[in-house]
C-alpha positions in Angstrom: 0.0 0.0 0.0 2.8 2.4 1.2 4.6 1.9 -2.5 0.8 2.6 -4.5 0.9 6.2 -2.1 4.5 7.1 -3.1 3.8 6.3 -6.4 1.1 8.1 -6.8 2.5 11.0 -5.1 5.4 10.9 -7.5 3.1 11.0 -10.1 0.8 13.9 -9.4 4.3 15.9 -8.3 5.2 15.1 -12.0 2.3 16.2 -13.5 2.5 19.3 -11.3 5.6 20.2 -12.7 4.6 19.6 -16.2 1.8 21.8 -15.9 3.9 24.4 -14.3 6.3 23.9 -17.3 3.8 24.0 -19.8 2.2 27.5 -18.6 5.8 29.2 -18.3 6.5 28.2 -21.6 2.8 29.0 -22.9 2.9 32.1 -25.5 -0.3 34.4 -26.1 -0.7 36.1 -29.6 -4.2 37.6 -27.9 -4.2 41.4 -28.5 -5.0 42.4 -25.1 -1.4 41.4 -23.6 1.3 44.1 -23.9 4.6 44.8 -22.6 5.4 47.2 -20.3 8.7 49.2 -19.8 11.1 50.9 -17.4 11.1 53.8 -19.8 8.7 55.1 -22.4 11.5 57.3 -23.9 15.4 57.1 -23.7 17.4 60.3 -23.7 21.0 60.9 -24.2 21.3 64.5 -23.8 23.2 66.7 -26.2 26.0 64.6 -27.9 28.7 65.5 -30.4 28.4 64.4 -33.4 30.9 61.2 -34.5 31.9 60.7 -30.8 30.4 57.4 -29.2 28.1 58.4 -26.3 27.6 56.6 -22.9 25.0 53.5 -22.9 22.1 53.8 -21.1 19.7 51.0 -20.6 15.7 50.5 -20.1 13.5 47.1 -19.4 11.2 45.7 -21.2 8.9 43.8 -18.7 6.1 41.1 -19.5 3.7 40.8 -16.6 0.5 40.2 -18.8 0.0 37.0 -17.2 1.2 34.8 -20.4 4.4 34.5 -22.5 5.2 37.0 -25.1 6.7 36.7 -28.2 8.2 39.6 -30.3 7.5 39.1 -34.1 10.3 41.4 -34.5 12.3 44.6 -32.2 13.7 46.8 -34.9 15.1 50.6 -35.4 12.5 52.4 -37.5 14.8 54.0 -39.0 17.0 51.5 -40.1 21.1 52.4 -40.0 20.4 55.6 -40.6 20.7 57.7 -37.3 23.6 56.5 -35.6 21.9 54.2 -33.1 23.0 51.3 -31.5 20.6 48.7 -29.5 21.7 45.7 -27.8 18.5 43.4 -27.2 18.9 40.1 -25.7 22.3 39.5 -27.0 21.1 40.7 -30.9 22.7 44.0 -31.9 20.7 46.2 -34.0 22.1 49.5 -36.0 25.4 47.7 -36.5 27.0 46.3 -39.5 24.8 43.1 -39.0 21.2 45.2 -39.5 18.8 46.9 -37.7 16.1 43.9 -36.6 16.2 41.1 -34.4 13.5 38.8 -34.8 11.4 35.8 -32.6 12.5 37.2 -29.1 10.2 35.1 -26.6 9.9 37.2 -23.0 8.2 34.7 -20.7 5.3 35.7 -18.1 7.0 37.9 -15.1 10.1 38.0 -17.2 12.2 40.7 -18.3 14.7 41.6 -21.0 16.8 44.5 -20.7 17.8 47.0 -23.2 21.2 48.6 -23.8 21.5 52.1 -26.0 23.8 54.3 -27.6 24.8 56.4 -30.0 27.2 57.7 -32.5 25.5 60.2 -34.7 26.9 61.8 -38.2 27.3 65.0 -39.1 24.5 67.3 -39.2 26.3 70.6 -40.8 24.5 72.8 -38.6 26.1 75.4 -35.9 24.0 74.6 -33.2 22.4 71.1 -31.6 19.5 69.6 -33.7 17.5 67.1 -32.3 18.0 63.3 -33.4 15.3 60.8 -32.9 14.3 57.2 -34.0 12.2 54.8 -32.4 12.4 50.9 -31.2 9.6 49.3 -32.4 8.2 46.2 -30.8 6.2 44.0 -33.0 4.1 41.5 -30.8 3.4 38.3 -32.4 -0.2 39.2 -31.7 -0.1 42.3 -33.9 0.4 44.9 -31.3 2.6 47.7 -31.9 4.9 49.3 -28.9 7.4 52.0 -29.4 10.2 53.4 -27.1 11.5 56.6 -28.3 15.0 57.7 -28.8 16.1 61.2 -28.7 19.1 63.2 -28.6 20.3 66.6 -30.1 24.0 66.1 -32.0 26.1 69.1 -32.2 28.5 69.3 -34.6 32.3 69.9 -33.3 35.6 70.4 -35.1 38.1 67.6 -33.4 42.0 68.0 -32.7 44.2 65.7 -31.7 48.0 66.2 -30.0 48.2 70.0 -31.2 51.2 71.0 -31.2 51.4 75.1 -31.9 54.4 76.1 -33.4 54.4 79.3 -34.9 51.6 82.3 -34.2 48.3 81.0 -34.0 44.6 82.4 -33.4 41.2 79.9 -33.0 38.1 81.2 -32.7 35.4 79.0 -33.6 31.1 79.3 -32.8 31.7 75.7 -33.0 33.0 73.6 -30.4 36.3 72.1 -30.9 37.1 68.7 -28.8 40.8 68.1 -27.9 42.3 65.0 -27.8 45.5 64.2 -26.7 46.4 67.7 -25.7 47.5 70.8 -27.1 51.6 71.7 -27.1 52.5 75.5 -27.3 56.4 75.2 -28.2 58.7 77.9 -26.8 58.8 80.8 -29.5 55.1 80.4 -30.2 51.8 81.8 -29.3 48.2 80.3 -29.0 45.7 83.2 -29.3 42.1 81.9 -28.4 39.3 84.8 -29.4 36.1 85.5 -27.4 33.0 82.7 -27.3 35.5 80.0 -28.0 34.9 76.8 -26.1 37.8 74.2 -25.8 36.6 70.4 -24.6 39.4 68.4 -23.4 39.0 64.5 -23.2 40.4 63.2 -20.2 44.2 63.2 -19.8 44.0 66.4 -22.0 44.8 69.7 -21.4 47.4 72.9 -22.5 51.5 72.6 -21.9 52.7 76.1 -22.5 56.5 76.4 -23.2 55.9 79.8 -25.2 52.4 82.0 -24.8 49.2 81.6 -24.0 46.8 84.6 -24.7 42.9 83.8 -24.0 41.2 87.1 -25.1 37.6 86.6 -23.8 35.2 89.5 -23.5 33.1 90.5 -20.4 29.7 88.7 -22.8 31.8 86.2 -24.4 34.4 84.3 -22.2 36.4 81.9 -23.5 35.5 78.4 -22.0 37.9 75.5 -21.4 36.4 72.6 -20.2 35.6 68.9 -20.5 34.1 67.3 -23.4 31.8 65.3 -21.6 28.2 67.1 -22.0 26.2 64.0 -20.8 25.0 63.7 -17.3 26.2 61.1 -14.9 23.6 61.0 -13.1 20.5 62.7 -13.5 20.5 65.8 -11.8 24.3 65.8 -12.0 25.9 67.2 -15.1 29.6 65.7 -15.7 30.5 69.4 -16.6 30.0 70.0 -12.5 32.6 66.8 -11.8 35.8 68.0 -11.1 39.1 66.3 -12.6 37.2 65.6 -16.5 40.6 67.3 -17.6 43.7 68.3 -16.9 44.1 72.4 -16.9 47.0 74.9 -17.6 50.5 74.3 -17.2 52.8 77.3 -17.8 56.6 75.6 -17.7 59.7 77.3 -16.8 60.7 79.0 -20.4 56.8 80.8 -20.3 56.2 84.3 -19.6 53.8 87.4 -20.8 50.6 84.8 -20.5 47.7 86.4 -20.7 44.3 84.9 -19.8 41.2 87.4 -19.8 37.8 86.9 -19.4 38.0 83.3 -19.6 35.9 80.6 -17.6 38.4 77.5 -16.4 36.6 74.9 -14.6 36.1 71.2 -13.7 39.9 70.5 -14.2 42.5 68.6 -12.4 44.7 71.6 -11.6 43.2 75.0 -13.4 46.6 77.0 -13.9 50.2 76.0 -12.6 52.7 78.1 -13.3 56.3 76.7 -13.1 59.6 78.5 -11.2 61.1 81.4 -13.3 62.9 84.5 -14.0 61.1 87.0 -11.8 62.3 89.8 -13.7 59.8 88.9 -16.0 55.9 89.0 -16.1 54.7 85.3 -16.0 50.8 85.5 -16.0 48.4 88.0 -16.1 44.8 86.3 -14.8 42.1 89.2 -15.0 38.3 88.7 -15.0 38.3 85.3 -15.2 37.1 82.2 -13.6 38.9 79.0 -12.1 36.8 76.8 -10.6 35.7 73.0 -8.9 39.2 71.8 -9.9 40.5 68.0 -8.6 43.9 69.6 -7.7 44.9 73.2 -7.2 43.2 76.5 -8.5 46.2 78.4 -9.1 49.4 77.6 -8.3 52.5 79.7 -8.7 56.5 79.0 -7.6 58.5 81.6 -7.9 56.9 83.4 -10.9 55.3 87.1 -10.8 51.6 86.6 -11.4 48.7 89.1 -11.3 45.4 87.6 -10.3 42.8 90.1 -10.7 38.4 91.0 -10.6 39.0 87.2 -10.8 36.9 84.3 -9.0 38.6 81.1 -7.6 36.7 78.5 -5.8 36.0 75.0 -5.0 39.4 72.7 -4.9 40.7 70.0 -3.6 44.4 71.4 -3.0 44.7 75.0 -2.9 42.5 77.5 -4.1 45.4 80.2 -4.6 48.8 79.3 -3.6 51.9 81.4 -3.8 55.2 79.4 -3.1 58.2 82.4 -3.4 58.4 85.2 -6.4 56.1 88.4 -6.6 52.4 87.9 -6.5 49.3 90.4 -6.2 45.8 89.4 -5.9 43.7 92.4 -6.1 39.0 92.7 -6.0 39.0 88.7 -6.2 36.7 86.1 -4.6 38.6 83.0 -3.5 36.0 80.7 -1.6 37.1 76.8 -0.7 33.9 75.0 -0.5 34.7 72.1 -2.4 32.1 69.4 -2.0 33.8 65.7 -2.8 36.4 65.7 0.8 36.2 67.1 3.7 40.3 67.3 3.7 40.2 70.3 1.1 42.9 72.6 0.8 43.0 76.2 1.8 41.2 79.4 0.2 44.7 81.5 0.0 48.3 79.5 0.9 51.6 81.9 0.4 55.2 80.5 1.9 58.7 80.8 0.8 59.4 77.0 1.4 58.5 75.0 -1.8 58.5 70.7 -1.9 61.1 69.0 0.0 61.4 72.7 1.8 63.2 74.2 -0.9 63.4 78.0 -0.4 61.5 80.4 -2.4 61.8 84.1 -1.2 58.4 85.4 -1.4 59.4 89.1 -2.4 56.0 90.4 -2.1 51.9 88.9 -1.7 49.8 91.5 -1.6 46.0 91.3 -1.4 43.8 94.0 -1.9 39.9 94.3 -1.8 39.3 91.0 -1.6 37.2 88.1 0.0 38.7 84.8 0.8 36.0 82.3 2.8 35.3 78.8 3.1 34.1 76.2 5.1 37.1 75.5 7.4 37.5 77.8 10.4 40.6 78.6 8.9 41.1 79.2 5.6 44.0 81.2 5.3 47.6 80.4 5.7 51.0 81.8 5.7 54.2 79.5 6.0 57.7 81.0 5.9 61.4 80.5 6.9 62.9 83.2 8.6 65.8 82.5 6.3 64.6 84.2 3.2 62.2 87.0 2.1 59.0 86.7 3.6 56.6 89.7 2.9 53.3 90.1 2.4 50.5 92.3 3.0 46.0 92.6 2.9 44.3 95.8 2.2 40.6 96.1 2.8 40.0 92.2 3.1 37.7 89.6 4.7 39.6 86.6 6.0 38.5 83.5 7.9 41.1 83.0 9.6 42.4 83.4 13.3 42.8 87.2 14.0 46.0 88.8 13.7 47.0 91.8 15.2 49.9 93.6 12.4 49.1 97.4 11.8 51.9 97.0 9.5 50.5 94.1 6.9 46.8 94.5 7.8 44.7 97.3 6.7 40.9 97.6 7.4 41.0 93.6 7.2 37.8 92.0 8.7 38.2 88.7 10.1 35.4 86.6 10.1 34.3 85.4 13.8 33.6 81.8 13.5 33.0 81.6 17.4 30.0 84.2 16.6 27.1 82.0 15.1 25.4 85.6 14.2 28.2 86.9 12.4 27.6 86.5 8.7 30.5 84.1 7.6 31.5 81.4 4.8 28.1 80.3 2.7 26.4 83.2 3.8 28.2 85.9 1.7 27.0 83.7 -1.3 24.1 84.1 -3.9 24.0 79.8 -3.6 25.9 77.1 -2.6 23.9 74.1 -3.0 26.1 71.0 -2.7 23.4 68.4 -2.8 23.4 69.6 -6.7 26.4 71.2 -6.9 25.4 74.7 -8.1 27.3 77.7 -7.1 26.5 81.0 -7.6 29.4 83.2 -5.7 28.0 87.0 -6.6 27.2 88.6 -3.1 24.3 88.3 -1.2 22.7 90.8 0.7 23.5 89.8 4.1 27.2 89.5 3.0 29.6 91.9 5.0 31.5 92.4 2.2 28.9 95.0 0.9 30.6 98.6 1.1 33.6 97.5 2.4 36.5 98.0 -0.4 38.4 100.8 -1.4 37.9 102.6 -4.6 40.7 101.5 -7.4 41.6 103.3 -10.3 41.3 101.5 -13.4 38.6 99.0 -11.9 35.2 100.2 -12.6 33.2 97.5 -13.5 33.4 94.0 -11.5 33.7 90.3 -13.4 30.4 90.0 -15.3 30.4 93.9 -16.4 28.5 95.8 -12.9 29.6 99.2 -12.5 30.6 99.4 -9.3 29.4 102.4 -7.3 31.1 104.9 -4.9 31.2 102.6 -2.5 32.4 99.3 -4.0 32.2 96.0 -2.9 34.6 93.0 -1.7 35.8 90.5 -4.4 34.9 90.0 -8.0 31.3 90.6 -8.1 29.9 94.2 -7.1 26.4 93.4 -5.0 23.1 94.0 -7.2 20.0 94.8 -5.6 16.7 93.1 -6.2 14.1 95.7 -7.7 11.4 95.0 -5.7 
């Protein structure tokens, strides 16, 4: 009796399974079972044309309550836009065609979908919008479409540049650099206003001879990094420090130049090597250096001018000064960098370099000027009593510990971090929103720095054009008030 029970049991457990096998593998060609998707429509932002974009993925999910099969998944545009699909292993927009057919999604299965794009030309100046579809056809007749969208943007490329004689860009086209771009010693790179430079990644400007970026207060030159895409969605990889890898002025530079020019998301914005310091090494006026993965701007033992200029947001130093002849003069240096905690300093001068080689710092003079950041300290002076070690603020806000020097302080205005009233770091700021990381460093109106700087001749107007009035403001940007 007890071998009739197991058998039967055995059986009916077999014809269980069976069952169960024979509904997962069931297919429905009714018209009232569809697919559904993670994603109605895929995006990929604005793209350069003939560059491969990033892959983004979407599901397709089948949860009518019976298998699914797909008569066919195919670009409805053929090969014609530049799109690539991966379905299920099948490729589609490639060399091999733009249809898969007979793909079977089972009931509460999935399949997912991989996209990307490399679009052609499109001989226009500015981005025009791309689409094509991905057309499901169910074997039941049903018709489902996921759309695809992007705008291209056509962009002159350059690879290792090396500039060896007098040379001038300017382009309303964007021109993507790969490799790098060489300025030999003899030479001169002049970039004109409303160019923008993208560097890809390990790219960025050696400078043996001259650099002259000749921006205008409505058209700044930009150099930045060539990825436009986002890497996440509310998180542009333009706002991503380190996407390139900045300025560096060697030893035989001098007489740079850089005006009016926006510098940001790099892995160090401007370094400018030891040199003569009888000679002028950089000029930085009314420009921008900004959310860099290194240093902001670093000189040793060069004479540099830094000036109406904002420099914020590094990991190293915002503005360090190792020896030679340096003036900073109406600037906003701000270190809130948002990816460590163990950021560098807003302003850093010293006549000891690496290894604690000496540097005399002839002169650091800092004049109208506002240097904040997060720290409690974000100032700091380093020297060796064995060499030159001078330097000096005029009509200044500095968070830093309060020194008492009627000699190298004039009207400076320490902030009070002990003082939770006292209006100090973030608050001088129009934004700083580090959950998206927007920054927006013109003044607020609770900002002490309102009123607070001495007139200078040959000054007028602040970074982005503002007159500034009879009684100017601290740092680059002169305070506007809201019209009611």
């Amino acid at each position: 009796m007890k071998k009739i029970f197991h058998l039967l049991f055995w059986c009916a457990a077999v014809l269980l399974s069976l069952y169960a096998c024979a509904d997962d593998d069931s297919f429905t060609d009714s018209p009232s079972h569809f697919l559904s998707f993670s994603e109605d429509s895929i995006r990929l932002d604005t793209v350069f044309s003939r560059v491969p974009t990033a892959t983004k993925t979407f599901w397709a999910y089948n949860r009518s309550g019976d298998g699914i099969r797909c008569q066919s998944i195919r670009l409805e545009k053929g090969n014609q836009t530049g799109y690539r699909v991966n379905v299920d292993g099948s490729y589609l927009g490639s060399a091999e065609g733009y249809q898969v057919n007979d793909v079977e999604i089972r009931n509460k299965d999935s399949v997912r979908v991989f996209v990307e794009l490399t679009s052609p030309a499109n001989n226009k100046e500015t981005p025009t919008l791309l689409e094509d579809n991905l057309v499901f056809l169910l074997e039941s007749g049903n018709i489902q479409k996921v759309n695809l969208s992007a705008y291209t943007w056509d962009a002159d490329m350059m690879r290792d540049v090396v500039i060896d004689q007098n040379t001038t860009w300017q382009s309303t086209r964007p021109i993507i650099i790969y490799g790098g771009i060489t300025i030999q010693e003899g030479a001169t790179l002049t970039i004109r206003e409303g160019t923008t430079l993208y560097f890809h990644e390990n790219a960025g400007i050696e400078v043996y001879g001259r650099l002259c970026i000749e921006g205008t207060v409505d058209q700044n030159v930009v150099l930045r990094g060539d990825r436009i895409d986002h890497m996440f969605d509310y998180l542009p990889y333009d706002r991503v420090s380190g996407q390139w890898q900045g300025i560096h002025f060697y030893e035989s530079s001098y007489d740079n130049d850089i005006n009016y020019a926006d510098i940001h998301s790099a892995y160090n914005g401007i370094v400018c090597d030891s040199s003569n310091i009888e000679r002028l090494k950089l000029n930085l006026y009314n420009s921008v250096v900004h959310n860099c993965q290194g240093n902001g701007v670093r000189s040793t033992h060069s004479v540099v001018d830094v000036v109406n200029s904002q420099i914020t947001n590094t990991l190293d130093g915002c503005v360090s000064f190792i020896g030679g002849v340096a003036r900073v003069m109406q600037c906003t240096i701000a270190q809130f960098y948002p990816f460590d905690a163990n950021r560098g300093s807003a302003l850093y001068f010293s006549n000891m370099g690496d290894d604690n080689k000496r540097f005399p710092l002839y002169s650091m003079d800092c004049i109208n000027s506002l240097v904040t950041g997060y720290a409690d300290d974000v100032v700091f002076g380093v020297a060796d009593t064995a060499v030159a070690y001078n330097y000096s603020f005029d009509h200044c806000i500095l968070r830093t510990t309060p020194l008492e020097d009627s000699v190298r302080l004039k009207d400076v205005i320490f902030e009070d971090i002990e003082d939770t009233t006292a209006i100090a770091g973030t608050k001088h700021f129009v934004k700083i929103d580090t959950d998206n990381l927007i920054y927006d460093f013109r003044l607020d109106s609770l900002s002490t720095a309102i009123g607070r700087a001495t007139r200078i001749e040959g000054l007028p107007h602040d970074r982005v054009g503002v007159l500034r009035d009879d009684e100017p403001d601290l740092g680059c940007y002169e305070y506007v008030r809201k019209e009611e």
